[in-house]
C-alpha positions as CSV (number, residue, x, y, z in Angstrom):
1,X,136.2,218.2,15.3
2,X,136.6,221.7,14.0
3,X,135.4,222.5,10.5
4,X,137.4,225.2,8.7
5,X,136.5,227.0,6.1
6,X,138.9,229.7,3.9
7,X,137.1,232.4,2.6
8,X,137.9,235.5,0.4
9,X,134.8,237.8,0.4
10,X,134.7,237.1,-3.7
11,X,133.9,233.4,-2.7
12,X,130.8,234.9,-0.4
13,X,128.2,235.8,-4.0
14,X,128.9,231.9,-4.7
15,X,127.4,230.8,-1.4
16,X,124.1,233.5,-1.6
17,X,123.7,232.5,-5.1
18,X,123.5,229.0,-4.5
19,X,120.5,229.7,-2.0
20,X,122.8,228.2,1.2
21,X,123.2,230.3,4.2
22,X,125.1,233.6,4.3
23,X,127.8,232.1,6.2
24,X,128.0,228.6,7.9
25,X,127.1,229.4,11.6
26,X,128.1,225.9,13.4
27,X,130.1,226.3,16.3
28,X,134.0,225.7,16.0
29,X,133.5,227.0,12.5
30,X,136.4,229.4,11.3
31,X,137.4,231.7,8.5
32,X,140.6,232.8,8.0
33,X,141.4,235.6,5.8
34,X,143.9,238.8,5.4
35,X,142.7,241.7,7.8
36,X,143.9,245.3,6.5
37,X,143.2,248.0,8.9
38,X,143.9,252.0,8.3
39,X,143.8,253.7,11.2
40,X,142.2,257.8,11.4
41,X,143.2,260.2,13.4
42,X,141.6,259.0,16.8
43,X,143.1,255.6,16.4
44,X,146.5,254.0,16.5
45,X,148.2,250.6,16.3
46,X,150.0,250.2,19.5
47,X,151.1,246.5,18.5
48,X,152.4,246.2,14.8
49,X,153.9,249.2,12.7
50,X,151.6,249.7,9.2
51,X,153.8,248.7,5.9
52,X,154.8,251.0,3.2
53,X,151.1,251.5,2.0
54,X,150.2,252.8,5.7
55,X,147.9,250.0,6.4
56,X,148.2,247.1,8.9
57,X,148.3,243.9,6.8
58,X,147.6,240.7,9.4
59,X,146.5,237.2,8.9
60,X,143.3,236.4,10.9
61,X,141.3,233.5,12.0
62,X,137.3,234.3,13.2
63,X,136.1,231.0,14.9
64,X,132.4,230.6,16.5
65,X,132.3,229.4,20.1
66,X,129.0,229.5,20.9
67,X,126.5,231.8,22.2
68,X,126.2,235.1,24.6
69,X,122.9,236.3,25.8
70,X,123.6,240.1,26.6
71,X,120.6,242.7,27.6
72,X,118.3,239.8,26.9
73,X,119.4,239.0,23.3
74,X,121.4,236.2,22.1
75,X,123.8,236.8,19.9
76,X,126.5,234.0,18.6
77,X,130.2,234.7,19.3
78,X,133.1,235.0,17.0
79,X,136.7,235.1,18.4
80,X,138.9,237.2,16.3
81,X,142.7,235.6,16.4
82,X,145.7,236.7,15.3
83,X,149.3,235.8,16.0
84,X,147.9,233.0,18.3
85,X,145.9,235.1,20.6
86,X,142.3,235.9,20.9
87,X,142.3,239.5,20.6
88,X,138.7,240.1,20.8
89,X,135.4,238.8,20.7
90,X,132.2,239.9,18.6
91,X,129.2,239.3,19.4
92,X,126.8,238.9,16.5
93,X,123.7,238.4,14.8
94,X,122.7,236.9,11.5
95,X,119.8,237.5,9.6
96,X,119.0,238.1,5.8
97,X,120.3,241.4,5.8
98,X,123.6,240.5,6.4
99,X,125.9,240.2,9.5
100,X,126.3,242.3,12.8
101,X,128.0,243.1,15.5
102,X,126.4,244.4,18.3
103,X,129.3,244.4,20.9
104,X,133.1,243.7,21.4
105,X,134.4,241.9,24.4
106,X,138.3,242.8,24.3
107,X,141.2,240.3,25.3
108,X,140.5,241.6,28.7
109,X,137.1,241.2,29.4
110,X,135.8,244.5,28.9
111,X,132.8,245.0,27.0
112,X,132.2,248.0,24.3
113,X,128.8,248.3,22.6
114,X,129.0,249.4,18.8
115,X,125.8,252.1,18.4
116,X,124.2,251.3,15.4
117,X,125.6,247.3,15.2
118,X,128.1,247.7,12.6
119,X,127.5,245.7,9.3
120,X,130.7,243.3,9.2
121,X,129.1,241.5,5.6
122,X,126.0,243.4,3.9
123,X,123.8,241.0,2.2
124,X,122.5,240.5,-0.6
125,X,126.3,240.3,-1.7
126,X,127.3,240.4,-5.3
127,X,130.6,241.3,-7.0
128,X,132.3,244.6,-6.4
129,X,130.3,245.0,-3.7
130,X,130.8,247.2,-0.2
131,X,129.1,249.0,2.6
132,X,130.1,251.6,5.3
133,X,129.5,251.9,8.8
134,X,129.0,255.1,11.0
135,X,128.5,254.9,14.4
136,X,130.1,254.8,17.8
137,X,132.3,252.4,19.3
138,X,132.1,252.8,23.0
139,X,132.8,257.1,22.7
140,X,134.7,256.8,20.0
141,X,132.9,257.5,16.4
142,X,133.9,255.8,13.6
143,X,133.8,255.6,9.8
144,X,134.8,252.4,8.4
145,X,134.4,251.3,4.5
């Protein structure tokens, strides 16, 4: 049976508070939420037009299937769906400094290393929080808040 689980990121200081995990890592769990993406100047949206405020408003589902050893290290993967299709996979780690993905699998198969991992939830979390990642995705760099 799959266990779902709704989740604003206001809801996530409640869970570290109470002394429970970060995130519940059992596989078939899933989160669904609102994505908003902005896309720079190297990047585009090739499958939905942004809205009036420029951004790319989408409801998403993350669900765990598993675990991926790559390079030696196991990391636990998250499918990201939207509209009914897998769109991409992450493959993560969890620890007490937060969550992070190391690589991306695309809806193709192709893998794309993200150089540092990027921080997808910074922990200790607490209200009004946020965090930022620089890095590289595959050649690309990237600044994302």
């Amino acid at each position: 049976m799959q266990k779902i689980v709704s989740l604003a990121l206001a809801a996530f200081p409640i869970l570290c508070a109470s002394g429970e995990e970060l995130i519940p890592t059992a596989d078939g769990t899933t989160w669904l939420y609102e994505m908003t993406q902005e896309a720079g100047k190297e990047f585009s949206f090739s499958d939905t037009k942004p809205g009036p405020d420029g951004k790319v408003h989408r409801l998403t589902a993350y669900r765990i299937t598993g675990a991926q050893e790559i390079d030696g290290k196991n990391f636990l993967k998250f499918e990201m769906i939207r509209d009914g299709v897998i769109t991409n996979t992450d493959l993560m780690t969890v620890n007490e400094g937060g969550i992070f993905c190391a690589t991306r699998i695309d809806q193709y198969g192709e893998l794309t290393k993200l150089d540092p991992p990027q921080t997808m939830v910074a922990a200790p979390l607490e209200a009004g929080a946020s965090w930022e990642f620089d890095g590289k995705v595959g050649d690309a760099k990237v600044h994302q808040r």
